[in-house]
CHARMM internal coordinates of N, CA and C (Angstrom, degrees):
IC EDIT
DIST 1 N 1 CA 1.4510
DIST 1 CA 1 C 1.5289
ANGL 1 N 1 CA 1 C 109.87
DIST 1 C 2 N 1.6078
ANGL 1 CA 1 C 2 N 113.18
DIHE 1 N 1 CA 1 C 2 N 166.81
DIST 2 N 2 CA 1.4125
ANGL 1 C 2 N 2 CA 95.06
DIHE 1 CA 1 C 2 N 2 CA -168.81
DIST 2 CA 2 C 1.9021
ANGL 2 N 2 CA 2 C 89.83
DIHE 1 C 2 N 2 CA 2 C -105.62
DIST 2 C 3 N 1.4125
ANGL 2 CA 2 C 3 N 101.41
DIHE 2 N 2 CA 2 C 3 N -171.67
DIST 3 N 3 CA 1.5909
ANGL 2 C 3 N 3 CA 111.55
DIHE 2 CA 2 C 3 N 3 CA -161.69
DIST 3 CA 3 C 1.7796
ANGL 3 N 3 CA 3 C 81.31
DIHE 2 C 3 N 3 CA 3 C -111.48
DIST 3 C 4 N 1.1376
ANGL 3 CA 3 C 4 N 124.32
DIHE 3 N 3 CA 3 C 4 N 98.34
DIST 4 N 4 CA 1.2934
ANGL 3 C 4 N 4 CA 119.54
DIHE 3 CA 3 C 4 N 4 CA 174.13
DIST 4 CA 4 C 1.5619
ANGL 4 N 4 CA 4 C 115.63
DIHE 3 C 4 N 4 CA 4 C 167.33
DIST 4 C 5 N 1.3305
ANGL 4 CA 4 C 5 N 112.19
DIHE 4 N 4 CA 4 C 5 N 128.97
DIST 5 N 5 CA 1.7665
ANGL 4 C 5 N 5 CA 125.15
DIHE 4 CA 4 C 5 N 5 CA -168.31
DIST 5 CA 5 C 1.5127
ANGL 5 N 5 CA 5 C 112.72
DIHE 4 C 5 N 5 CA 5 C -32.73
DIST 5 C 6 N 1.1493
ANGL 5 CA 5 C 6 N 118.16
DIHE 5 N 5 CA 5 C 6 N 114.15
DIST 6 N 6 CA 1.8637
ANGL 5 C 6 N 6 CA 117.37
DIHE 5 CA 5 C 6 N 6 CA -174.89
DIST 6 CA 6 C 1.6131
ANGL 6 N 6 CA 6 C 91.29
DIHE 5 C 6 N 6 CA 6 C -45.68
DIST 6 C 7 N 1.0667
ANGL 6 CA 6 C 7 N 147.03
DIHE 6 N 6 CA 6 C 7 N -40.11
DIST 7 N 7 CA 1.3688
ANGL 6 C 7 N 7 CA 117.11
DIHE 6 CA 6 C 7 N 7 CA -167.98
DIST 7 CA 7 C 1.5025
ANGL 7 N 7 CA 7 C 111.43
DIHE 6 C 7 N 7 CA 7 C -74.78
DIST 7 C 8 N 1.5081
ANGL 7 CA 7 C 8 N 118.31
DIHE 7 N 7 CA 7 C 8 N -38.31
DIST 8 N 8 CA 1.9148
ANGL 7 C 8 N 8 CA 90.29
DIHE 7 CA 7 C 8 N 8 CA 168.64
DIST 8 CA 8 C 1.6113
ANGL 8 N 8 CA 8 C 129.99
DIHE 7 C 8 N 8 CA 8 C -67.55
DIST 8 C 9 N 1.7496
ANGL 8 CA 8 C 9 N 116.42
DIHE 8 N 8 CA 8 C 9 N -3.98
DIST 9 N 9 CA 1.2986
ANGL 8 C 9 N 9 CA 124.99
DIHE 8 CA 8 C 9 N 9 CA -165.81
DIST 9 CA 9 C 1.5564
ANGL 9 N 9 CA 9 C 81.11
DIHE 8 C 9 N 9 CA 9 C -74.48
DIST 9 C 10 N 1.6948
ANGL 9 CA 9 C 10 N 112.94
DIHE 9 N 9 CA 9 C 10 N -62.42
DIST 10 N 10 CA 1.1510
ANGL 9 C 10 N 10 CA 109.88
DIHE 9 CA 9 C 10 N 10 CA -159.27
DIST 10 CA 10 C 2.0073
ANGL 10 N 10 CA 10 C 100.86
DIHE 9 C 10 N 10 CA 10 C -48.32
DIST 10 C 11 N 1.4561
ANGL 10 CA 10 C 11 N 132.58
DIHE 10 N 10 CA 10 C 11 N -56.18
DIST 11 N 11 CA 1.1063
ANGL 10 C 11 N 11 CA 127.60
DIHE 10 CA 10 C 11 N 11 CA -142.16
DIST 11 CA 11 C 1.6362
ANGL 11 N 11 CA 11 C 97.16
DIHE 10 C 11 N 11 CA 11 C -63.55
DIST 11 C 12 N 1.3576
ANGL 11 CA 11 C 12 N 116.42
DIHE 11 N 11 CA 11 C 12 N -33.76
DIST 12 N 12 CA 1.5315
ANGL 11 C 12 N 12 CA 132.71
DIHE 11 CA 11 C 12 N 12 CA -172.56
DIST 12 CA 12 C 1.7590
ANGL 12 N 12 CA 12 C 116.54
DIHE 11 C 12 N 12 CA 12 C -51.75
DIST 12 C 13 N 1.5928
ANGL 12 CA 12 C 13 N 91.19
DIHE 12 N 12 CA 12 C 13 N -27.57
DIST 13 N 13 CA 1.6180
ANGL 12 C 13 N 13 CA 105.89
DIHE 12 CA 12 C 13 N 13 CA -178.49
DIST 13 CA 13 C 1.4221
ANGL 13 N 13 CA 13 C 95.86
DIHE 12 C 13 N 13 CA 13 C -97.69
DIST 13 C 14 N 0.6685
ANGL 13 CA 13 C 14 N 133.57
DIHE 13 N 13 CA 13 C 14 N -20.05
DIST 14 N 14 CA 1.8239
ANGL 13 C 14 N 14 CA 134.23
DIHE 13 CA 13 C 14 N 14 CA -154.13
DIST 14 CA 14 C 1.3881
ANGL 14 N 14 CA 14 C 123.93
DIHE 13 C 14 N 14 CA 14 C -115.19
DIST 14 C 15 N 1.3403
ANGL 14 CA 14 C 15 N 113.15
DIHE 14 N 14 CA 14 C 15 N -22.61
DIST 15 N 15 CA 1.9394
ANGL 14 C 15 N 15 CA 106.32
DIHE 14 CA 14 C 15 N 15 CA -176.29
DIST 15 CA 15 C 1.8431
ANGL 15 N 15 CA 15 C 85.05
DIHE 14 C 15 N 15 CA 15 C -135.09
DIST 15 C 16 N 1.8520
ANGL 15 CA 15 C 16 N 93.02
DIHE 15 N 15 CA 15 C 16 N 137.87
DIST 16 N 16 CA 1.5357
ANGL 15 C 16 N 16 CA 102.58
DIHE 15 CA 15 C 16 N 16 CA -178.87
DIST 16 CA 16 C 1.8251
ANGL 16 N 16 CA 16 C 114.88
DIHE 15 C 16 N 16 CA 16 C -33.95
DIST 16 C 17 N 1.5638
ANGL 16 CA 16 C 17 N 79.56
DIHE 16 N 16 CA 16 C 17 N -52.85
DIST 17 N 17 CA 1.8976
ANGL 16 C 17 N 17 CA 92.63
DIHE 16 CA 16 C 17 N 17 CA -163.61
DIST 17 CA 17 C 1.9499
ANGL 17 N 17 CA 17 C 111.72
DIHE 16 C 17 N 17 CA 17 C -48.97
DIST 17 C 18 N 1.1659
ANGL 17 CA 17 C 18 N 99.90
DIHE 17 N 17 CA 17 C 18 N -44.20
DIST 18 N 18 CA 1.8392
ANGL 17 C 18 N 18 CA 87.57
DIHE 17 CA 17 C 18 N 18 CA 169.16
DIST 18 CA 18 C 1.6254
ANGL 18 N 18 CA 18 C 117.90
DIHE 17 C 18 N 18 CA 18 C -85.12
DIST 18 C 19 N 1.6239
ANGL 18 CA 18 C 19 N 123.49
DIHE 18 N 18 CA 18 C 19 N -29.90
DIST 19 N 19 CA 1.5089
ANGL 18 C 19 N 19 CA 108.86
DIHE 18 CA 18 C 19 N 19 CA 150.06
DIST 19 CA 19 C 1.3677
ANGL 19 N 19 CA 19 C 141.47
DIHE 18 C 19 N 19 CA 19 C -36.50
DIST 19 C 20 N 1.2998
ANGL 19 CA 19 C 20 N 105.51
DIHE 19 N 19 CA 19 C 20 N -46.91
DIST 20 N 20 CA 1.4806
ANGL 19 C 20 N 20 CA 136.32
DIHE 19 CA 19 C 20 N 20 CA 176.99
DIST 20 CA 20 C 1.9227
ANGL 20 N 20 CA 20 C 103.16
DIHE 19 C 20 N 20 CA 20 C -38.14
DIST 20 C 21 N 1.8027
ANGL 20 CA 20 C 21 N 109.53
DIHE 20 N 20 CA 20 C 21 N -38.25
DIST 21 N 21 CA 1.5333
ANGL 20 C 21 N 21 CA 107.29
DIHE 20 CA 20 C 21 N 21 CA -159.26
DIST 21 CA 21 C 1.5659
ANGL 21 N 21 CA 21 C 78.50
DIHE 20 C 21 N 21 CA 21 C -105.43
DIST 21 C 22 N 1.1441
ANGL 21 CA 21 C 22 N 141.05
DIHE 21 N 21 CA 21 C 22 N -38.79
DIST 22 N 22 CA 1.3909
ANGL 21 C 22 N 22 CA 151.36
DIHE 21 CA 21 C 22 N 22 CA -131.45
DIST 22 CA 22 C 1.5419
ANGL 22 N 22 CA 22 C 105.15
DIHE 21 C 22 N 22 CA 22 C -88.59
DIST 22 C 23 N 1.0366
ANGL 22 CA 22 C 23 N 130.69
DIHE 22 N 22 CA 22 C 23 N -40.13
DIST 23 N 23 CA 1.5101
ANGL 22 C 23 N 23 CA 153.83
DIHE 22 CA 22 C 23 N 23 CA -172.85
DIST 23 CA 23 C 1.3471
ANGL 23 N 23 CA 23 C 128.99
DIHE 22 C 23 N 23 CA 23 C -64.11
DIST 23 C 24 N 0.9355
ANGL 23 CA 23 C 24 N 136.86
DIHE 23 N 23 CA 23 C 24 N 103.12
DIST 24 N 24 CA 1.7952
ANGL 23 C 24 N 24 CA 119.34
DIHE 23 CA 23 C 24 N 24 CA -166.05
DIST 24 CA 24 C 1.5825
ANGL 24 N 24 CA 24 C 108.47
DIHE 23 C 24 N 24 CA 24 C 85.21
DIST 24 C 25 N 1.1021
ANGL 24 CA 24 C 25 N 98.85
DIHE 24 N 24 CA 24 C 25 N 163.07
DIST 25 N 25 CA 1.6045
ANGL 24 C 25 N 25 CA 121.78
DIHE 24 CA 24 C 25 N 25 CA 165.40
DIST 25 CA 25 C 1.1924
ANGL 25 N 25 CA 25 C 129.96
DIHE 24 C 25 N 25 CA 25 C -57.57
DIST 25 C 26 N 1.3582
ANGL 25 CA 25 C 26 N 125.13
DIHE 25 N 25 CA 25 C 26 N 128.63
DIST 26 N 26 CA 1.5714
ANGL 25 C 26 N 26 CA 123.24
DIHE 25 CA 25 C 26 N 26 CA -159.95
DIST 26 CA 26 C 1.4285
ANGL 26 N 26 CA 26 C 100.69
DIHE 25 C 26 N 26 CA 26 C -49.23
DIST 26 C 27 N 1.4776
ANGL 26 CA 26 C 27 N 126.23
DIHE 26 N 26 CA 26 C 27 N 142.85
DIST 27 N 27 CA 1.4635
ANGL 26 C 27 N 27 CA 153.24
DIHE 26 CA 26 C 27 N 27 CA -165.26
DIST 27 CA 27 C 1.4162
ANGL 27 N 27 CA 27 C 123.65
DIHE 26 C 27 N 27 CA 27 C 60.73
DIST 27 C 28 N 0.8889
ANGL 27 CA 27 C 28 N 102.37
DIHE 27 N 27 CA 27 C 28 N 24.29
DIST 28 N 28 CA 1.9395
ANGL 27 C 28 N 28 CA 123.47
DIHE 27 CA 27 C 28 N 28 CA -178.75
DIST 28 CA 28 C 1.6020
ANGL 28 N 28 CA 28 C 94.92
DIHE 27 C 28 N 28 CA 28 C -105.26
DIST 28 C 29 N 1.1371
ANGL 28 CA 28 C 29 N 97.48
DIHE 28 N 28 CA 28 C 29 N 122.78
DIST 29 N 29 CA 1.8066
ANGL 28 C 29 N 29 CA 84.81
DIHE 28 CA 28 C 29 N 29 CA 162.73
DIST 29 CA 29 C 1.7352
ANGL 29 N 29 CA 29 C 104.99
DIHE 28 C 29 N 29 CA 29 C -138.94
DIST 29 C 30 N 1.2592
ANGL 29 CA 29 C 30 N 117.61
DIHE 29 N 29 CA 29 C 30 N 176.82
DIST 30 N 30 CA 1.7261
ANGL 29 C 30 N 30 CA 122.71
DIHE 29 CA 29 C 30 N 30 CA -149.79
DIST 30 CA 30 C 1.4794
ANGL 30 N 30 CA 30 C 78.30
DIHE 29 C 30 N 30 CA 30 C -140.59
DIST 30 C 31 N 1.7958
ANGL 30 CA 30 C 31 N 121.40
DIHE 30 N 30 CA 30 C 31 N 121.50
DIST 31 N 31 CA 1.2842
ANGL 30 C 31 N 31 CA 132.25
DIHE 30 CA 30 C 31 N 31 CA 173.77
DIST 31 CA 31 C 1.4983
ANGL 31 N 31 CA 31 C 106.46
DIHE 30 C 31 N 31 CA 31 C -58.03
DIST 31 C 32 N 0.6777
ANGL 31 CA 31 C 32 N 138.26
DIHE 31 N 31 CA 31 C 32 N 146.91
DIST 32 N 32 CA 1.8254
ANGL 31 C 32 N 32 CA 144.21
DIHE 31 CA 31 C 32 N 32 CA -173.68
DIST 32 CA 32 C 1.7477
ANGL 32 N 32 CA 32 C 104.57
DIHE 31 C 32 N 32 CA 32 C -76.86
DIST 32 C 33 N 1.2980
ANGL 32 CA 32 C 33 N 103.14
DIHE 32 N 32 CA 32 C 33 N -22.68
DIST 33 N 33 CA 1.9216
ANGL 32 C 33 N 33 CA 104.73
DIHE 32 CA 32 C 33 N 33 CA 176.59
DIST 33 CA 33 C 1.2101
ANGL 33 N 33 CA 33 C 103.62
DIHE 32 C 33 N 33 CA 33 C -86.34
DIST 33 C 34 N 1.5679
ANGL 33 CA 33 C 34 N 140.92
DIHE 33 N 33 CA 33 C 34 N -7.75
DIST 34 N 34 CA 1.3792
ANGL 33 C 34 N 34 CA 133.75
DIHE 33 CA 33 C 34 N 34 CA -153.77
DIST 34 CA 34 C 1.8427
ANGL 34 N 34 CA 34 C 83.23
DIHE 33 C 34 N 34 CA 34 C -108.54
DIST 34 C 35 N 1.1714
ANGL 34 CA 34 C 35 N 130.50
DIHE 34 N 34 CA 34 C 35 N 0.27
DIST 35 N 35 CA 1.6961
ANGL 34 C 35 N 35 CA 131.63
DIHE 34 CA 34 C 35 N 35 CA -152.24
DIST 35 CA 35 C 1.8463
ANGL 35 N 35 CA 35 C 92.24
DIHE 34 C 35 N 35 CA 35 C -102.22
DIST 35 C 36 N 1.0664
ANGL 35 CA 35 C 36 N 112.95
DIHE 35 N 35 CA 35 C 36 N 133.89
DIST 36 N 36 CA 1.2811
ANGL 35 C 36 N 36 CA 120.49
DIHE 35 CA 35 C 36 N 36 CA 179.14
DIST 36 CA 36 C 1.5029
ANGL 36 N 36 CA 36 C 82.46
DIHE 35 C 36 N 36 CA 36 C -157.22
DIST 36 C 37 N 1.8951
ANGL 36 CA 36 C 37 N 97.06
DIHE 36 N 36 CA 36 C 37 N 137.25
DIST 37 N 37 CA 1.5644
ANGL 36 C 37 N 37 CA 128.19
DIHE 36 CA 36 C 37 N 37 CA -170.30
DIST 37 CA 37 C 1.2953
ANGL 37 N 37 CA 37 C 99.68
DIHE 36 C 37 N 37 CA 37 C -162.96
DIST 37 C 38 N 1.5276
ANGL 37 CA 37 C 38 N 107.07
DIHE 37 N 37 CA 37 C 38 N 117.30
DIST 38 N 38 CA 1.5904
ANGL 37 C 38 N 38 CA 112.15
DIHE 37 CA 37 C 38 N 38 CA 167.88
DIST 38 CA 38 C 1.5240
ANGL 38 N 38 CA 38 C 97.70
DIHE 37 C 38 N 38 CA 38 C -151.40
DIST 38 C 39 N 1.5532
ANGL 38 CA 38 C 39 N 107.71
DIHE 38 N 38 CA 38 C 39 N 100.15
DIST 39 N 39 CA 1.5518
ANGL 38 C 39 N 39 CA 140.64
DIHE 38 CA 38 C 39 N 39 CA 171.92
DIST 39 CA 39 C 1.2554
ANGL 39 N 39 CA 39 C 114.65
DIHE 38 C 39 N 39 CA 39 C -54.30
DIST 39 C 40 N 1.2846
ANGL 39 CA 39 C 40 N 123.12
DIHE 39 N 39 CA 39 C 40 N -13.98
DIST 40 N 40 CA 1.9581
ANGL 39 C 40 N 40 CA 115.52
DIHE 39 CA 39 C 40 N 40 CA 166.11
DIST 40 CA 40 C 1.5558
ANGL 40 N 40 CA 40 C 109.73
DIHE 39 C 40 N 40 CA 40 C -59.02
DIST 40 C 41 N 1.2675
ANGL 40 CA 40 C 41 N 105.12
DIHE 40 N 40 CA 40 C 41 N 136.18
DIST 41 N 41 CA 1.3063
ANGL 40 C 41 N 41 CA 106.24
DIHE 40 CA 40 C 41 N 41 CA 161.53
DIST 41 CA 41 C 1.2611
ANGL 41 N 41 CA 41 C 117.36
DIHE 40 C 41 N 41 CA 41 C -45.10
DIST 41 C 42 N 1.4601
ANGL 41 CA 41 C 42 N 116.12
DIHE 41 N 41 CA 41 C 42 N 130.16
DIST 42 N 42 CA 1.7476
ANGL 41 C 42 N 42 CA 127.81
DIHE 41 CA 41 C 42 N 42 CA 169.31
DIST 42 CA 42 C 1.6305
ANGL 42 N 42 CA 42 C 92.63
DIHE 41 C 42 N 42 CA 42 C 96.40
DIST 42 C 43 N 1.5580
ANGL 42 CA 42 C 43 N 130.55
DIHE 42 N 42 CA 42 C 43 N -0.49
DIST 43 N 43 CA 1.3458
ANGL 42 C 43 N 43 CA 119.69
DIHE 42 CA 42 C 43 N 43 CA -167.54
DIST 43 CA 43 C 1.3353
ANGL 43 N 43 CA 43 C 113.24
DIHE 42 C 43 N 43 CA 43 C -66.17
DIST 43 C 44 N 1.3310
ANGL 43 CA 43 C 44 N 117.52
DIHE 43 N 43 CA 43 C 44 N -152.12
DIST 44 N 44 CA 1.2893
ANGL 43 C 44 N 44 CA 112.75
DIHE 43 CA 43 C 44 N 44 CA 179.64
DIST 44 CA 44 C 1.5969
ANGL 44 N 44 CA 44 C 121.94
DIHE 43 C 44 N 44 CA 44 C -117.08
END
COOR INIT
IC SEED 1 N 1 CA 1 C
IC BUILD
C-alpha cells in the first residue's frame, strides 16, 4: 500500500493529470489527451 492520505490515492487513480505521471515505468510518461476515464460502472 502506498504511505499517503486515501484522498490523494483516490485522485492519483481518477483525474488524467496525476495518471499522466503515475502510469508505466519510471520515465515513461502518458500525454494527458491520450487519458480517457469514465468511473460508471460498465465505463470505459
Amino acid at each position: 500500500m502506498w504511505d499517503a492520505p486515501r484522498e490523494l490515492v483516490f485522485a492519483c487513480m481518477t483525474t488524467p493529470e496525476h495518471l499522466a505521471h503515475l502510469w508505466g515505468p519510471a520515465g515513461v510518461s502518458t500525454p494527458i489527451e491520450n487519458i480517457t476515464l469514465d468511473l460508471r460502472p460498465g465505463g470505459i
